[in-house]
C-alpha positions in Angstrom: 17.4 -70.5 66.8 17.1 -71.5 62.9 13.7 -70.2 62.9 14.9 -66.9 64.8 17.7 -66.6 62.2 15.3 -67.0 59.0 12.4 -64.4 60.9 15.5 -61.7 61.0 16.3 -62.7 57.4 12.6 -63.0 56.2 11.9 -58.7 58.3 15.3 -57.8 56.3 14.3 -59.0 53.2 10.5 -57.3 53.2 12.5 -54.4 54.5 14.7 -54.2 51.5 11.5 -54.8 49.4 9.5 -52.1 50.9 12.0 -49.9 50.4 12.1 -50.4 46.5 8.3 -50.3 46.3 8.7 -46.8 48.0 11.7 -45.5 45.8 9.7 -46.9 43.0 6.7 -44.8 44.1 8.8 -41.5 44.7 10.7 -42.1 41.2 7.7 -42.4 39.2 5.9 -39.4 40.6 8.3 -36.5 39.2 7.0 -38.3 35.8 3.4 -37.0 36.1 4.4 -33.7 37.8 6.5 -33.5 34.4 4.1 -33.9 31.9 1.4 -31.9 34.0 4.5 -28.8 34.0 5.0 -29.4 29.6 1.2 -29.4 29.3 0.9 -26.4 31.3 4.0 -24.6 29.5 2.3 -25.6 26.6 -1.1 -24.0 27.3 0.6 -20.8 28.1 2.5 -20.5 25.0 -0.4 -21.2 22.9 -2.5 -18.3 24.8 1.0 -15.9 24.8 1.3 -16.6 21.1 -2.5 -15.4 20.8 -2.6 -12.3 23.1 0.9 -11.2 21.1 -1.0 -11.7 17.7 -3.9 -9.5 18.7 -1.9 -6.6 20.0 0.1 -6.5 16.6 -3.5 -6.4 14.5 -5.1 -3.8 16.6 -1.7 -1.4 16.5 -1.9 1.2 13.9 2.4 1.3 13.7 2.4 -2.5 12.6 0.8 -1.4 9.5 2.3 -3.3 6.3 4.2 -5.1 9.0 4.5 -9.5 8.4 5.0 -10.8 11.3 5.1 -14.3 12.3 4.8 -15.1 16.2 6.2 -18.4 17.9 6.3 -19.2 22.0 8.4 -21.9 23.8 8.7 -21.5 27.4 7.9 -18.1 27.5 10.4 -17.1 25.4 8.7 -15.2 22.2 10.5 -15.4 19.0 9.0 -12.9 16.0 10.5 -13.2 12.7 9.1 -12.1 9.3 9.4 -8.5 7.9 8.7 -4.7 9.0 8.5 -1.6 6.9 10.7 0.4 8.8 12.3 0.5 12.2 10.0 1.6 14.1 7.5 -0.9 13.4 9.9 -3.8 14.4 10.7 -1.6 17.5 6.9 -1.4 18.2 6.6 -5.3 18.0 9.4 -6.0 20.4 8.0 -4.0 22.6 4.2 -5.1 22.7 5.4 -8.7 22.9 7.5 -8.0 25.9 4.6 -6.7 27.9 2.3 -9.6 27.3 2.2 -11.2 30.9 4.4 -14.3 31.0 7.1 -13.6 28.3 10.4 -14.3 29.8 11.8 -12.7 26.8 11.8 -11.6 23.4 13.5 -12.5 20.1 13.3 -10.3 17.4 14.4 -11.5 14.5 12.4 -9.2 11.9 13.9 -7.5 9.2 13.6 -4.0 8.6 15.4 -1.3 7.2 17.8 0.3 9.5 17.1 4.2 10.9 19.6 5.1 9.1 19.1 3.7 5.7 15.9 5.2 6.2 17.5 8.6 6.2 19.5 7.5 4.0 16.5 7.3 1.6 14.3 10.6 3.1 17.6 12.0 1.8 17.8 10.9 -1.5 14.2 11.9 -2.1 14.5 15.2 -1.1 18.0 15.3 -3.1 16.0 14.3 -5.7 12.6 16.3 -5.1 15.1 19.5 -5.3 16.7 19.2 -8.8 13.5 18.1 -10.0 12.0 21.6 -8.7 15.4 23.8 -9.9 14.6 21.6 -13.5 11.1 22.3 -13.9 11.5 26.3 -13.0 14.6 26.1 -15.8 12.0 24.7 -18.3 9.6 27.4 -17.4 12.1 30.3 -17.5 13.3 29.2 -20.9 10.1 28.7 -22.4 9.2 32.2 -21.3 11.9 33.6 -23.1 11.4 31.6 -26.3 7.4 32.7 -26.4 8.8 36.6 -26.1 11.6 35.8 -28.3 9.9 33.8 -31.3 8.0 36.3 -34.2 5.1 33.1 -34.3 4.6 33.1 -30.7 4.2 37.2 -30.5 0.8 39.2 -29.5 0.0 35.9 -27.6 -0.8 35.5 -23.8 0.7 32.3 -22.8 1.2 30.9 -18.9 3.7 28.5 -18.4 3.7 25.7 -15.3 6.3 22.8 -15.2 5.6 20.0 -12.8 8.3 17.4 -13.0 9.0 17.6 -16.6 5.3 18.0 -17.8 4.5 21.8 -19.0 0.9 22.6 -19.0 0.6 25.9 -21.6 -2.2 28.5 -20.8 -3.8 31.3 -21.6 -4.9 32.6 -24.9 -3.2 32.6 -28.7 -4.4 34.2 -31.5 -4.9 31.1 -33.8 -4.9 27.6 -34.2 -1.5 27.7 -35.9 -0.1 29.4 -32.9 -1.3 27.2 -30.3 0.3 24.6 -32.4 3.7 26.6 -32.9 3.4 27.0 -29.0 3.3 23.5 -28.4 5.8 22.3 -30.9 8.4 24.6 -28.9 7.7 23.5 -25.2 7.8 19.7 -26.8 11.6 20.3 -28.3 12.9 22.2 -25.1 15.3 20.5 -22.9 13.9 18.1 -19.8 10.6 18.2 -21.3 8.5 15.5 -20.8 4.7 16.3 -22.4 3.3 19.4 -22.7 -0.6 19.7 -22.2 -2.1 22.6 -24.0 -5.9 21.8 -22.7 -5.5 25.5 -20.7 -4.6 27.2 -24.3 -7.4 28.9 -25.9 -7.8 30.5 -29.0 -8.8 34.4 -29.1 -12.6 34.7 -30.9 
């Protein structure tokens, strides 16, 4: 009966013990199935990160474009600096069609569309009074060579490109071409003259 009573006890106990060993075996295994999953995350991050970086050097819209590329669990994150818009647009989108990105972070700074309107505006504000400027110069210059005694009998052409007034033509002497250039030089907006086109009658 004793020896009955420690058999049942002794089976229980090895039961209990197997048991253990078994949970022991099924607890540890989600370890290596773990580290095998981060490795392989890892791997693809790595070659996601490379693919991403090759697209951006071969794409003509990413010129002038610093870009910095980062991957964790398929999830891209691009910071750095765009020239405009469109190129951080272009990067976004390039990075999202890589195969395995989850998604994309974009975190480069550009200038917006519209302070890049903004700014096409402002230089063709700009480019406008500089054109309505340089045709003043060259209308009152015009009427100084046909109004000054010094300046008469000569031929003189006047340009004006953004303040500079190129003289040509011919004069009939040295002191004329001189005369010439002393008055574009002291006429309102006028940056430099260049008399290299002025010639002197023989």
């Amino acid at each position: 009966m004793k020896f009955s009573q420690m058999s049942r006890k002794t089976l229980i106990a090895l039961a209990i013990s197997a048991s253990l060993g078994a949970g022991a075996v099924a607890f540890s295994a989600p370890d290596s199935t773990d580290s095998s999953a981060s490795v392989g995350a890892a791997l693809s991050d790595t070659a996601i990160t490379g693919q991403v970086k090759t697209k951006f050097a071969t794409d003509n819209r990413l010129k002038g474009s610093d870009v910095s590329v980062t991957t964790n669990n398929g999830v891209v994150t691009l910071t750095g600096s765009a020239p405009n818009s469109t190129a951080k647009d272009a990067a976004e989108s390039l990075a999202s069609n890589i195969s395995g990105v989850r998604s994309v972070n974009n975190q480069i700074e550009a200038p917006s569309a519209t302070s890049e309107i903004g700014a096409r505006t402002r230089h063709a504000t700009h480019a406008t009074a500089a054109a309505i400027e340089d045709t003043a110069i060259t209308a009152d210059l015009k009427t100084k060579f046909a109004a000054d005694s010094k300046t008469k009998g000569s031929d003189i052409s006047v340009k004006t490109s953004n303040g500079i007034v190129a003289l040509s033509g011919t004069v009939v002497s040295g002191a004329q071409k001189t005369h010439a250039a002393y008055v574009a030089r002291h006429t309102k907006g006028v940056q430099q003259v260049d008399t290299t086109a002025l010639t002197i009658a023989q």
